[in-house]
py3Dmol code that shows the C-alpha trace and the ligand (Angstrom):
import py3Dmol

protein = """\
ATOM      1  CA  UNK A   1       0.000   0.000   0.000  1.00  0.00           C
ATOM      2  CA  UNK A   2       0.945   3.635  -0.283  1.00  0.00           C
ATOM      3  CA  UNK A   3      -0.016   6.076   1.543  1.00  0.00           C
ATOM      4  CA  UNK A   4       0.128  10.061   2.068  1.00  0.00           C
ATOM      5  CA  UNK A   5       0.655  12.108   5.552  1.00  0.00           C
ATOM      6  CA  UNK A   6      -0.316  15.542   4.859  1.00  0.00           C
ATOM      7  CA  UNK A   7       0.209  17.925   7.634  1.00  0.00           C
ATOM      8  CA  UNK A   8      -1.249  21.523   7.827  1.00  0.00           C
ATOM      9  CA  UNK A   9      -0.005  24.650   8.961  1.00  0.00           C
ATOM     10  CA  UNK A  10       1.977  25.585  11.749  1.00  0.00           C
ATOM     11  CA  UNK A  11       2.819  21.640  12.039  1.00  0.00           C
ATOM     12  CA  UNK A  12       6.500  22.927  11.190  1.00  0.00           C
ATOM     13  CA  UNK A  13       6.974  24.464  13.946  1.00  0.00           C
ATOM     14  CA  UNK A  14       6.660  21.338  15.808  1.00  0.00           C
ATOM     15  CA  UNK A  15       8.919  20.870  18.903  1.00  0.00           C
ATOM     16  CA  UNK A  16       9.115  24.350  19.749  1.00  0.00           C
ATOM     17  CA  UNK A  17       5.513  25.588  19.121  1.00  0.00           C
ATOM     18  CA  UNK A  18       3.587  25.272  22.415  1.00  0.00           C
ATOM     19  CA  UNK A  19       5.044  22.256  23.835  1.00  0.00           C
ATOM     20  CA  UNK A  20       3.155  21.255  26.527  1.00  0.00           C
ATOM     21  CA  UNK A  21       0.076  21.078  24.397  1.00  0.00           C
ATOM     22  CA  UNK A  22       1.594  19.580  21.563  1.00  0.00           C
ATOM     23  CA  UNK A  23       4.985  17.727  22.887  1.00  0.00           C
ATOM     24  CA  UNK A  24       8.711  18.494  22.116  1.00  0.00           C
ATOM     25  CA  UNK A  25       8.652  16.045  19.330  1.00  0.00           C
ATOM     26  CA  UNK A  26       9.931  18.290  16.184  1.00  0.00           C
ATOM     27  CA  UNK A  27       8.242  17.227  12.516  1.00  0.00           C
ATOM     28  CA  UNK A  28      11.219  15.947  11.274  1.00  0.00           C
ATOM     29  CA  UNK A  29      11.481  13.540  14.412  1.00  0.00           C
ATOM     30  CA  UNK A  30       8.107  12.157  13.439  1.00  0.00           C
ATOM     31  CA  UNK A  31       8.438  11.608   9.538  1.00  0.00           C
ATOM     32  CA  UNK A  32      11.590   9.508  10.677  1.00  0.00           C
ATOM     33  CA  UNK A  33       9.618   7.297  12.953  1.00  0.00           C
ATOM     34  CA  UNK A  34       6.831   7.089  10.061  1.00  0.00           C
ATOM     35  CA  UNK A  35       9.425   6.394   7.256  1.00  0.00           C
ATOM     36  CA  UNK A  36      10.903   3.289   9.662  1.00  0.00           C
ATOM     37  CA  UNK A  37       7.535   2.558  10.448  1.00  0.00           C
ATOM     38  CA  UNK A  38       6.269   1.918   7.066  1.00  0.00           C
ATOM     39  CA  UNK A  39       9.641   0.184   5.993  1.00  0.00           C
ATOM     40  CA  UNK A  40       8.746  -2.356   8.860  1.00  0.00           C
ATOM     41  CA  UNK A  41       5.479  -2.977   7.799  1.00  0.00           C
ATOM     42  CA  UNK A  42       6.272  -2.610   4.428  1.00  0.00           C
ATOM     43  CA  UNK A  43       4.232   0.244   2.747  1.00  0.00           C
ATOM     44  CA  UNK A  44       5.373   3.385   0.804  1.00  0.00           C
ATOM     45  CA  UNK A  45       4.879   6.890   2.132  1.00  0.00           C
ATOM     46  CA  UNK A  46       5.109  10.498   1.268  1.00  0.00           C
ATOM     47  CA  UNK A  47       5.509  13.162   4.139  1.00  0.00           C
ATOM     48  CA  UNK A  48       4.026  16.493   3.702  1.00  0.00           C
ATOM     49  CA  UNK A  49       3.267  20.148   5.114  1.00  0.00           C
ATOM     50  CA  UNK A  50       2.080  23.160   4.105  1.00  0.00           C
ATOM     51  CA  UNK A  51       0.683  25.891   5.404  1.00  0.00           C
ATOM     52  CA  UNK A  52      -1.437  27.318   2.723  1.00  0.00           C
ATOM     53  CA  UNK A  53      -4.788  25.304   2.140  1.00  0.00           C
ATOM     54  CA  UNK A  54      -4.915  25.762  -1.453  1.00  0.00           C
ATOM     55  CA  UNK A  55      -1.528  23.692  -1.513  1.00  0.00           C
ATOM     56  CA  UNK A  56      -3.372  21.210   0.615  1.00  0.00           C
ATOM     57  CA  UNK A  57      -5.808  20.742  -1.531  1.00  0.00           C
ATOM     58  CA  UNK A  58      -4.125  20.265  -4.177  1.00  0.00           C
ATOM     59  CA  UNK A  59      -2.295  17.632  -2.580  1.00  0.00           C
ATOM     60  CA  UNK A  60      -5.162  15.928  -1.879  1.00  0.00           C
ATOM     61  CA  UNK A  61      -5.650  15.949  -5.309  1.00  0.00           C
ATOM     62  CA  UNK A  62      -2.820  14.734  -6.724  1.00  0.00           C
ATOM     63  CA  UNK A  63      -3.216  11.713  -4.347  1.00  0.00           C
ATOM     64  CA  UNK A  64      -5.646   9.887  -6.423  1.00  0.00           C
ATOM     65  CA  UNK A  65      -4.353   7.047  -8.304  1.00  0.00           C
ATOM     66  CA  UNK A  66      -1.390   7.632  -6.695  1.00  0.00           C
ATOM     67  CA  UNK A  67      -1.850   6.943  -2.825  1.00  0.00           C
ATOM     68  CA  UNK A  68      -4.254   4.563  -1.572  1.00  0.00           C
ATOM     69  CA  UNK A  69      -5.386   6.522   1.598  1.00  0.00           C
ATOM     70  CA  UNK A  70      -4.463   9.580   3.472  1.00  0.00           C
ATOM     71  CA  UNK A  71      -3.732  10.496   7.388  1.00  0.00           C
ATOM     72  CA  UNK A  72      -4.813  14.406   7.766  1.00  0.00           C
ATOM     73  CA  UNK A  73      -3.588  16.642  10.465  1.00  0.00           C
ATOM     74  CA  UNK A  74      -5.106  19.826   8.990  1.00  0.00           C
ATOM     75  CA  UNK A  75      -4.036  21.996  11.995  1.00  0.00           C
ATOM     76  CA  UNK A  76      -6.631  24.509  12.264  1.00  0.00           C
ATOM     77  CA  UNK A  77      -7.973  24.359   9.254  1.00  0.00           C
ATOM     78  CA  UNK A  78      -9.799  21.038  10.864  1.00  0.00           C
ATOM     79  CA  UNK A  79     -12.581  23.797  12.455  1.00  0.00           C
ATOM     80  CA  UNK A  80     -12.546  26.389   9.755  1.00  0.00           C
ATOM     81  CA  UNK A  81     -12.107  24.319   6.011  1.00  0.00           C
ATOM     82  CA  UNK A  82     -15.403  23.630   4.673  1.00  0.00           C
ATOM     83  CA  UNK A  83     -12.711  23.770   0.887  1.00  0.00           C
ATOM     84  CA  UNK A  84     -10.301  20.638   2.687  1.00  0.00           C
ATOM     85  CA  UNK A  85     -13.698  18.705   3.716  1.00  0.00           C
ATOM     86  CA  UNK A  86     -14.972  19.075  -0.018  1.00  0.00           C
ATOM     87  CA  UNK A  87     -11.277  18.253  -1.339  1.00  0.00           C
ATOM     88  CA  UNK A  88     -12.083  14.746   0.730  1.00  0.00           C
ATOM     89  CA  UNK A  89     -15.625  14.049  -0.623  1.00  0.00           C
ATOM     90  CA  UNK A  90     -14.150  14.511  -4.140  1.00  0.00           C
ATOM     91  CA  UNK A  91     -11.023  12.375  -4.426  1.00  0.00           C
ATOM     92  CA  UNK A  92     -12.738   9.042  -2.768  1.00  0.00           C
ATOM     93  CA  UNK A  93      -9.837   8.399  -0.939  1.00  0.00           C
ATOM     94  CA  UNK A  94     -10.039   7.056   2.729  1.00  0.00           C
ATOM     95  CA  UNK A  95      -8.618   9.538   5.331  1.00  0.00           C
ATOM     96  CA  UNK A  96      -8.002   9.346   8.385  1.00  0.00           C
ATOM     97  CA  UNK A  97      -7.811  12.533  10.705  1.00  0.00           C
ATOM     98  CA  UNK A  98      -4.923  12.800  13.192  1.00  0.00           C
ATOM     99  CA  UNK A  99      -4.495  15.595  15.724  1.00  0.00           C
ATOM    100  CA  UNK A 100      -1.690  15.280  18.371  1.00  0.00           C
ATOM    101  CA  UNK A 101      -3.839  16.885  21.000  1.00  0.00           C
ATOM    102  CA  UNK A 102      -7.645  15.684  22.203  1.00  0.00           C
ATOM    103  CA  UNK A 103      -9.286  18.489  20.613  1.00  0.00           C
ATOM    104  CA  UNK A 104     -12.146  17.251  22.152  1.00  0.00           C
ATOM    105  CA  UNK A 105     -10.752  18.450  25.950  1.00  0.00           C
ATOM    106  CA  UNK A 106      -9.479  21.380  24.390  1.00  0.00           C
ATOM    107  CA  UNK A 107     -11.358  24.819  23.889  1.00  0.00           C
ATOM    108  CA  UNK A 108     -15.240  24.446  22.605  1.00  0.00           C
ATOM    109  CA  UNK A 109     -13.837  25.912  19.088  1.00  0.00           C
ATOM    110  CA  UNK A 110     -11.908  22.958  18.558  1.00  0.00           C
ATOM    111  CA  UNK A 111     -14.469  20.414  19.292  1.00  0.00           C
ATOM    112  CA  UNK A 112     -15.953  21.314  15.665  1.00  0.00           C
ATOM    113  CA  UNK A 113     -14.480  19.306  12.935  1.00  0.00           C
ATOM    114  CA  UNK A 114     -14.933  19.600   8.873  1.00  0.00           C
ATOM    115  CA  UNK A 115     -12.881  16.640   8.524  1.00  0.00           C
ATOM    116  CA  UNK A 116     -14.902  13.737  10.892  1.00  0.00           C
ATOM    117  CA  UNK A 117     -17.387  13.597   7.983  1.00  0.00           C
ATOM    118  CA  UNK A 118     -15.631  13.086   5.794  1.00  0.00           C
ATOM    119  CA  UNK A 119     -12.902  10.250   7.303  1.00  0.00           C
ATOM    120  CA  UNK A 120     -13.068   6.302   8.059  1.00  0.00           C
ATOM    121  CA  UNK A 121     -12.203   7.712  11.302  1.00  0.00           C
ATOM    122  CA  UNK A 122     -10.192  10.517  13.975  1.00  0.00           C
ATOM    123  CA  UNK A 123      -7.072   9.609  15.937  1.00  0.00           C
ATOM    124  CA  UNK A 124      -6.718  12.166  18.181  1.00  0.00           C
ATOM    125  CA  UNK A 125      -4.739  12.896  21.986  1.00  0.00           C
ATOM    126  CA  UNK A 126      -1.761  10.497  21.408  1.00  0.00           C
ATOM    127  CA  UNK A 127       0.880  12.892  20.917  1.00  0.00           C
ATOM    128  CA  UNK A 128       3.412  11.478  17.937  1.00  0.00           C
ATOM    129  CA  UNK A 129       2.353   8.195  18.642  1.00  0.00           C
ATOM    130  CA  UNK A 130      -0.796   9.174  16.626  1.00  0.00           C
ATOM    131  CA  UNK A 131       0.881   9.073  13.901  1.00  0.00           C
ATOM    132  CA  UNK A 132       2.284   5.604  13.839  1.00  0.00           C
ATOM    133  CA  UNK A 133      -1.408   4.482  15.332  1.00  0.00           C
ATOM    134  CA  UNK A 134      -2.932   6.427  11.681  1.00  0.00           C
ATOM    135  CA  UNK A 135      -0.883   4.816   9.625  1.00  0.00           C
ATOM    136  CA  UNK A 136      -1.513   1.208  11.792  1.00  0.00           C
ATOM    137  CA  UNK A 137      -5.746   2.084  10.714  1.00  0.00           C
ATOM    138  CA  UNK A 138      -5.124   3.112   7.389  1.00  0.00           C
ATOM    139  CA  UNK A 139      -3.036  -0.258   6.330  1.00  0.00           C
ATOM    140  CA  UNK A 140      -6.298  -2.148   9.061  1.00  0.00           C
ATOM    141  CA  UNK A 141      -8.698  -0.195   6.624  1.00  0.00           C
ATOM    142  CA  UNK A 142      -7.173  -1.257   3.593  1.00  0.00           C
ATOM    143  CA  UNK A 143      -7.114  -5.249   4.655  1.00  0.00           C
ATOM    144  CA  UNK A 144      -2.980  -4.599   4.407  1.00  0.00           C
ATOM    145  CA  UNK A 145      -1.368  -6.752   6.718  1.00  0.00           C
ATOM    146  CA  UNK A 146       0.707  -4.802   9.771  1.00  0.00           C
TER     147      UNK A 146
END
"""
ligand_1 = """\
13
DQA
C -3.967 20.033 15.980
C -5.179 20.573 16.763
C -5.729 21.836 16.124
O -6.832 22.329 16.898
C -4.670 22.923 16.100
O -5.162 24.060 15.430
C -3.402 22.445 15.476
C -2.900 21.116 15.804
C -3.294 18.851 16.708
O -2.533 18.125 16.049
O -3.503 18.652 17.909
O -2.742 23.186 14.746
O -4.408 19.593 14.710
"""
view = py3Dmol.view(width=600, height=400)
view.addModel(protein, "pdb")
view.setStyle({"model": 0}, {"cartoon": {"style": "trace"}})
view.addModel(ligand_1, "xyz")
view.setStyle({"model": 1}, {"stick": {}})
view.zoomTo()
view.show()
């Protein structure tokens, strides 16, 4: 299987961006454990941020036919991007939604999501480990072996 992990904005600031919310794990840190990650279970994988949502979208375009699913963390664009959730509905692509934090604990604001609707399914309040648990639903979603 291949798969994408698209990241939205202010994801690059990882590490040093509000720790204690969001941990002291740095982006880069993460892709590495996802790239060894999907070398053990034997899967191909593309890393991506941006912090523009037209560039996200257009990543989520140019996933189909290409990738077989998607993990979105789409940052704060999760409560505002009704654009990202149509992006979804149009490539037929499974995503998954990923947020380091429980937005769910967080501020009423975040509670709202474009993207549930839209996904197989949220991961959300694991920290970095989220990100190797995503990638662990996507392949369980796609009948891949782990
Ligand atoms: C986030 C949660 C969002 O509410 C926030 O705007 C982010 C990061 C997370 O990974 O916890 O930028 O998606």
């Amino acid at each position: 299987a291949s798969m994408l992990i698209l990241n939205g904005p202010n994801l690059n600031l990882l590490g040093q961006r509000q720790p204690e919310v969001y941990g002291k794990t740095t982006l880069g840190d993460i892709e590495t454990r996802c790239k060894a990650h999907a070398q053990a279970v034997g899967c191909s994988l593309l890393f991506s941020q941006s912090n523009h949502e037209g560039a996200l979208i257009d990543q989520i375009h140019a996933a189909k036919g290409v990738h077989d699913g998607i993990i979105l963390n789409a940052g704060a664009y999760t409560h505002t991007s009704i654009a990202l959730m149509d992006a979804i509905a149009s490539v037929e692509l499974p995503v998954i939604e990923l947020h380091l934090s429980n937005i769910h604990a967080r501020e009423a604001f975040r509670h709202k999501s474009y993207i549930a609707p839209v996904a197989v399914g949220q991961i959300c309040g694991f920290g970095a480990h989220g990100y190797i648990l995503a990638m662990d639903a996507l392949l369980a979603h796609l009948g891949a072996a782990t």
